[in-house]
LUMKE-437427 format. One record per atom (N, C-alpha, C): residue in three letters; x, y, z. Coordinates in steps of 0.05 Angstrom, whole numbers, plus 5000, padded with zeros to 4 digits. Layout:
LUMKE-437427
ALAXYZ/...
***
This chain:
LUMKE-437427
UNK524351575201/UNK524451865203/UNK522651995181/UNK522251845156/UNK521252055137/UNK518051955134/UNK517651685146/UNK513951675169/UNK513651935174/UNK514551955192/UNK514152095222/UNK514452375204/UNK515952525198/UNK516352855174/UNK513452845170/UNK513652525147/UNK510952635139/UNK507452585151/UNK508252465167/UNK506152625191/UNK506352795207/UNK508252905199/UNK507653165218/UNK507753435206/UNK508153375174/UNK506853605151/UNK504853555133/UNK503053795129/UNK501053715109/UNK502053535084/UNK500753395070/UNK502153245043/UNK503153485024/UNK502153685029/UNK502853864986/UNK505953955006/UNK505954045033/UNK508554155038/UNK511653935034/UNK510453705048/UNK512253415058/UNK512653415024/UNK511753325006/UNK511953314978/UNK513253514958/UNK513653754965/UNK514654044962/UNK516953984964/UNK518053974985/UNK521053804998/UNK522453664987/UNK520453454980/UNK520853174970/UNK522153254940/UNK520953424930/UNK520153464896/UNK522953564893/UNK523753854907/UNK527153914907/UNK528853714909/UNK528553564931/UNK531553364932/UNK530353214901/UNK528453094899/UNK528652874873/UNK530053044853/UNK528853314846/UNK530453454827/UNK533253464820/UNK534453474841/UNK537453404841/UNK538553144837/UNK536752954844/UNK537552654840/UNK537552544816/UNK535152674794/UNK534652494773/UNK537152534756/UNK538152794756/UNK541452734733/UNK543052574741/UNK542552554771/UNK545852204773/UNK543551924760/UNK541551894755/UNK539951684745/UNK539351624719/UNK539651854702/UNK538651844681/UNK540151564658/UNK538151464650/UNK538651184640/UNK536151074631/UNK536350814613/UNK534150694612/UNK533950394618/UNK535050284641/UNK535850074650/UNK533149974661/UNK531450164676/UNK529550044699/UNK527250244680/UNK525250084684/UNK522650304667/UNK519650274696/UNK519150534700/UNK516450594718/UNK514150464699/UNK512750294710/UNK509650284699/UNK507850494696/UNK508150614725/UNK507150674744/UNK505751064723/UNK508551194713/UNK509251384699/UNK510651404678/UNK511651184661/UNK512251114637/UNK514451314641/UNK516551274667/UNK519551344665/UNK521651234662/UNK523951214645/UNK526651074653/UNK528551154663/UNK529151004678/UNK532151084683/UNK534250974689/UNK537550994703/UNK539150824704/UNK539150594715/UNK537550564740/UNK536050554770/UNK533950614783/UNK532850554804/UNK530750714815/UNK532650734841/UNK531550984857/UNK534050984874/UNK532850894907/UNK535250894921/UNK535050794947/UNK532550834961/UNK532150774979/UNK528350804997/UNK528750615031/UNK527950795036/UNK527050585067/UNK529350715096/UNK528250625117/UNK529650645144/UNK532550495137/UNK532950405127/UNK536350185114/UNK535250175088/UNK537050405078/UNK536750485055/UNK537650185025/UNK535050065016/UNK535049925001/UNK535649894971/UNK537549974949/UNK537150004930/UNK535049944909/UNK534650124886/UNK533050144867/UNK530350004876/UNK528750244890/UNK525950224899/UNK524650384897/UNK526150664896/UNK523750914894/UNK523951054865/UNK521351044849/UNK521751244828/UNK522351524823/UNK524251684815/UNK524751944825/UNK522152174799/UNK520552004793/UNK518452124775/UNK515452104793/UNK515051984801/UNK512351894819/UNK513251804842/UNK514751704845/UNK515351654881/UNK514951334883/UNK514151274858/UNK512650954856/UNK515450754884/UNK513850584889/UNK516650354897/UNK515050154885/UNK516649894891/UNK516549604874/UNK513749494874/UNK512849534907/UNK509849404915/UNK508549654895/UNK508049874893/UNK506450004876/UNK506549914847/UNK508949834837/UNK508549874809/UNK507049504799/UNK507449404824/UNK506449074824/UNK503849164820/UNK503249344842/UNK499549294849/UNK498949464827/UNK499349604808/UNK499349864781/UNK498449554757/UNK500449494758/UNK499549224736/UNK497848964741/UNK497248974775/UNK495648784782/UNK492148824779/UNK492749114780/UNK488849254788/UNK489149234751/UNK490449264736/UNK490449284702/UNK488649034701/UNK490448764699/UNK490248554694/UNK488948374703/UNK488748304729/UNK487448204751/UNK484948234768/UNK483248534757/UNK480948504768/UNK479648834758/UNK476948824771/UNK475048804744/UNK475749214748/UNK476749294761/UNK477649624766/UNK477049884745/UNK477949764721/UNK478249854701/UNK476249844686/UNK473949574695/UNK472649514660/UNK469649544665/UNK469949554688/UNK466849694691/UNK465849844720/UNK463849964718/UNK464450124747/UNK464250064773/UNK465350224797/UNK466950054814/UNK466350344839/UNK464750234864/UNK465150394881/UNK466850404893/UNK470050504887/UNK471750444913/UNK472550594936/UNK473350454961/UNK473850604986/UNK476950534989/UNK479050734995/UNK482550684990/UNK482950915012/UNK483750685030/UNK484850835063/UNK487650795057/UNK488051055069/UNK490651145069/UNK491851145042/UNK490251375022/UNK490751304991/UNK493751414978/UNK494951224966/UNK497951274958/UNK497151554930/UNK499251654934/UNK498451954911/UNK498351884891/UNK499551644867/UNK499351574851/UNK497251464840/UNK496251324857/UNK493251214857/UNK490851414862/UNK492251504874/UNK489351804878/UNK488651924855/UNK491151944842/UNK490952154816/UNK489652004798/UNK489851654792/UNK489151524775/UNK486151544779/UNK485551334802/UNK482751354804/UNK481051604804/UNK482151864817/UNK480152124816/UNK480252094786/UNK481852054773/UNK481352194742/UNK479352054728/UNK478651814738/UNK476551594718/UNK473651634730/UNK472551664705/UNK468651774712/UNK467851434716/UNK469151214710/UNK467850994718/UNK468650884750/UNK470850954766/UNK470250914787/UNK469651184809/UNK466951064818/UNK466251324847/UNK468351264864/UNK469651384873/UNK472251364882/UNK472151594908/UNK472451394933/UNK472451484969/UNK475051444980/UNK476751674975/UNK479651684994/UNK479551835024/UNK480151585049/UNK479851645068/UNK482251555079/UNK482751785103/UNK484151665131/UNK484151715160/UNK485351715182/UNK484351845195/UNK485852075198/UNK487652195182/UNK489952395185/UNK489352515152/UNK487452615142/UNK486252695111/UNK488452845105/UNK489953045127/UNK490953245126/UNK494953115107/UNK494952945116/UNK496652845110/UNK496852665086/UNK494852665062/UNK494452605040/UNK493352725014/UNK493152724989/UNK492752884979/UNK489753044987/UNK488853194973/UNK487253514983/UNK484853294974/UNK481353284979/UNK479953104971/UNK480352794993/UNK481152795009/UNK481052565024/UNK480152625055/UNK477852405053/UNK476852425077/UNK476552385101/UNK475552385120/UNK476652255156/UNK474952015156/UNK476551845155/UNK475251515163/UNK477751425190/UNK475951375212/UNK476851145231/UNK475650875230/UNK477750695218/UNK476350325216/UNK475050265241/UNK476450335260/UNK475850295286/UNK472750425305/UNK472350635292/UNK470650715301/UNK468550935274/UNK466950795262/UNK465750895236/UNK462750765247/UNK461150985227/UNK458250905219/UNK457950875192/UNK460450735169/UNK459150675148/UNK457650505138/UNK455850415134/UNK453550195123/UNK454949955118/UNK453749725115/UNK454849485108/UNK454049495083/UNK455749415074/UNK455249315037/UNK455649485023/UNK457349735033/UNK457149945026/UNK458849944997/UNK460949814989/UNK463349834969/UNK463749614952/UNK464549684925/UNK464949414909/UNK467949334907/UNK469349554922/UNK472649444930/UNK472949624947/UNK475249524958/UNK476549724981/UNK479449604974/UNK481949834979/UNK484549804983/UNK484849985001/UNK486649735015/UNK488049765038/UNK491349775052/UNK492549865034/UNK495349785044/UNK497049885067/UNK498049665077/UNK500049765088/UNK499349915112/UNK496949915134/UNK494950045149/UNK495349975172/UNK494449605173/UNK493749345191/UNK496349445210/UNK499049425203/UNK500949415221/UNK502149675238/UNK499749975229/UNK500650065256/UNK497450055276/UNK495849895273/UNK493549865286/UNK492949645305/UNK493049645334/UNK493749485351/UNK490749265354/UNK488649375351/UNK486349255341/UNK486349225308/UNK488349015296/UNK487948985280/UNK485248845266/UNK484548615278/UNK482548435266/UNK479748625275/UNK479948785286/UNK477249015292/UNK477249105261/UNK479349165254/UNK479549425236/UNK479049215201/UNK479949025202/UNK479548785183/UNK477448755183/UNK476048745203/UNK472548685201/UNK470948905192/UNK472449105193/UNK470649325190/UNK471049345155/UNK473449285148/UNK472849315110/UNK471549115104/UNK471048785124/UNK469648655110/UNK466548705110/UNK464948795139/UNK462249005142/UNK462049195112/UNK464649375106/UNK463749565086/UNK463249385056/UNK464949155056/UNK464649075035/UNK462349015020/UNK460648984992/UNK459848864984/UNK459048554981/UNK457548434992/UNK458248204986/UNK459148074950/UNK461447964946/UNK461947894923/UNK463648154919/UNK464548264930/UNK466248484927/UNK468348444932/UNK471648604937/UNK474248464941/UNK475548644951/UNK477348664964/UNK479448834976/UNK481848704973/UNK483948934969/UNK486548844963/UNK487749084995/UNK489448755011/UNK490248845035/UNK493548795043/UNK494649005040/UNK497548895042/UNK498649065067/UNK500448885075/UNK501648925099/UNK505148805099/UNK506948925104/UNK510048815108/UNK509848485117/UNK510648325109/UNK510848125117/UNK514048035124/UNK514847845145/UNK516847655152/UNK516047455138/UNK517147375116/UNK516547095115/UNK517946845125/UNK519646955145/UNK521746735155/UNK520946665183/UNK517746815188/UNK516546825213/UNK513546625206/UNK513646425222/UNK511646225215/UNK507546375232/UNK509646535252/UNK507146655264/UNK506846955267/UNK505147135262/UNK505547455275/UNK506047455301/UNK508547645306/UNK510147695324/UNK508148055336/UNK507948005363/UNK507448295369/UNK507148285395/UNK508348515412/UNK508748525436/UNK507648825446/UNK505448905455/UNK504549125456/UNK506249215484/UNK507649105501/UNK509249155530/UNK511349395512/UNK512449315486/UNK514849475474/UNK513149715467/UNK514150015480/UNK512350245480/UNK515250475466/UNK517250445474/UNK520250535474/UNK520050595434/UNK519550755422/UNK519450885403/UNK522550695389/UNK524250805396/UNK527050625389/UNK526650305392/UNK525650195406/UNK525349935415/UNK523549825389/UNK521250045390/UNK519049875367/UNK520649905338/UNK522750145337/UNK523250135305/UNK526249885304/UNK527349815329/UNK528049595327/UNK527649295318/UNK525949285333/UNK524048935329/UNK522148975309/UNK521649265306/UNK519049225278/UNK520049385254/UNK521349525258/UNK522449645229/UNK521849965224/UNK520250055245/UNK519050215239/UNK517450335273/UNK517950575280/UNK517250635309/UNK514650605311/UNK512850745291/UNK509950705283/UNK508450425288/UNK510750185279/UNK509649905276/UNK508649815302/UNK506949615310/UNK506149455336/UNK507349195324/UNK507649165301/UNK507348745301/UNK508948755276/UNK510048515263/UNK511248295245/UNK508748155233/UNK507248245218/UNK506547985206/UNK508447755199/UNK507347495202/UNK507847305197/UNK506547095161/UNK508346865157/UNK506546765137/UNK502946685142/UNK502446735179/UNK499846665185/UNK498346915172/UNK498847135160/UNK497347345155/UNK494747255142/UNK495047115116/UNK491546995100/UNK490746855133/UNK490746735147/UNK489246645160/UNK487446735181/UNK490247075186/UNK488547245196/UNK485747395185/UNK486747435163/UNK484047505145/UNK481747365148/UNK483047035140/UNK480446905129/UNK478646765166/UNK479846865177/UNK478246785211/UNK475947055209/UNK476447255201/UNK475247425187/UNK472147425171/UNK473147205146/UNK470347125139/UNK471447125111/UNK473247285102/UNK474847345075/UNK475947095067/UNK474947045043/UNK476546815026/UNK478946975009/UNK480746945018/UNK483446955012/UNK485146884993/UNK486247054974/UNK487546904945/UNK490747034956/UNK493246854967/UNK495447044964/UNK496647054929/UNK496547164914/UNK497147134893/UNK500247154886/UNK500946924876/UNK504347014872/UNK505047184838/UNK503247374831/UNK502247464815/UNK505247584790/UNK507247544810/UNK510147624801/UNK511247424782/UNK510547164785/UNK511247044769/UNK509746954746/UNK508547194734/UNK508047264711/UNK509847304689/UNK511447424708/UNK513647624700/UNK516647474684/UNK517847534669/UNK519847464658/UNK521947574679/UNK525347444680/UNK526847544696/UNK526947864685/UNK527547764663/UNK528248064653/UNK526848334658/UNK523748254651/UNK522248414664/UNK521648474694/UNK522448334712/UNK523048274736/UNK524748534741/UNK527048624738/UNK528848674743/UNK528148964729/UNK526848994700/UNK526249264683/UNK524949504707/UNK521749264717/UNK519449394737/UNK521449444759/UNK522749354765/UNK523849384799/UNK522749204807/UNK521049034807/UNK519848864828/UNK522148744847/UNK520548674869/UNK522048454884/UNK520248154884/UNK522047984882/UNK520947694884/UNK521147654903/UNK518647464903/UNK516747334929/UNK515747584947/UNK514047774930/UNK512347954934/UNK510247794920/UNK507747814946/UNK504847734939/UNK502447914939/UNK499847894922/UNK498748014925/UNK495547964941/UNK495248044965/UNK492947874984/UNK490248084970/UNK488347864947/UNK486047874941/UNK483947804954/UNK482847974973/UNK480547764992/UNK477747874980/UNK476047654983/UNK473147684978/UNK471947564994/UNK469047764994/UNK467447735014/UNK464847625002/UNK463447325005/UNK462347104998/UNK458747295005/
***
């Protein structure tokens, strides 16, 4: 349900909304049990998130969830974002990240989707599916979370690997089953209720499976799943919010 809201309001209004209810939420939270990366917040908790409402996932300071504050310390540590300059292209750009990257004079920084209207103000109309951007165009691209409402997925995979740079990298994440040895998807299921049944989500077409790197790398993408979490101390485990056996898919284009 709160997909779907927020496609069907501009982002500053859908966020407006958003900003009242958090207001009222942060006094039952206040604590310093769980700490944001993301916004250098604490609190008791992070609170509930999702279609089956999940405990301590959403930051009531940034909106961060677990996969954000992973990939927040992964672009730090793990690749080169930060340390020197970086043309990046970030479809379907999360607001936290928008704010980061617009603010840095070292990355040229391209936020696109095909719904601009529905992300922050500065983001532009890109269809994967159907674009004239140049090959070699980018020295990263991020992608999250995109692939699974796009029924031509491996179209749209090819198309960040075309924009890529060669020697360049994209970070591509998508929901995974990992208790599913293959991607599950049945384009016959059209029934809005039916798809947020079997997929989690009405928007969704498919389940990735653990086959996801392979979908990539049929692609052309050499594929790193990084189990990048177990870096992490329990303790800190539990501070970030993370969830374990969250990976992070580093692909590069040769």
């Amino acid at each position: 349900m709160k997909d779907t809201l927020k496609k069907m309001l501009p982002d500053d209004v859908f966020h407006a909304i958003r900003d009242v209810k958090k207001n009222f939420q942060k006094k039952f939270y206040k604590g310093d049990a769980v700490y944001c990366v993301c916004c250098q917040s604490s609190f008791k908790a992070f609170a509930p998130f999702g279609v089956i409402k999940l405990p301590n996932r959403l930051c009531l300071e940034c909106d961060s969830l677990e996969r954000d504050r992973l990939l927040w310390m992964y672009l730090e540590k793990r690749t080169n974002l930060y340390k020197e300059p970086v043309r990046l292209l970030h479809v379907a750009p999360e607001r936290l990240f928008f704010k980061k990257f617009s603010s840095l004079e070292t990355i040229d920084y391209h936020p696109v989707d095909m719904y601009p209207s529905h992300y922050p103000e500065g983001t532009k109309f890109l269809d994967l599916l159907n674009n004239d951007v140049p090959s070699n165009s980018y020295d990263a691209i991020i992608c999250n979370h995109v692939f699974q409402y796009i029924e031509e997925d491996k179209k749209a995979m090819k198309a960040v690997y075309e924009m890529l740079q060669p020697g360049g990298w994209a970070i591509l994440q998508v929901p995974i089953d990992w208790k599913r040895e293959v991607t599950y998807e049945d384009y016959t299921i059209t029934d809005p209720k039916e798809r947020e049944r079997v997929y989690g989500l009405s928007e969704h077409v498919r389940w990735y499976g653990r086959d996801y790197p392979a979908r990539l790398e049929s692609i052309g993408f050499k594929v790193r799943a990084d189990d990048f979490i177990e870096s992490f101390t329990q303790a800190e485990i539990a501070r970030y919010g993370f969830w374990k056996g969250q990976r992070i898919f580093y692909c590069v284009k040769d």
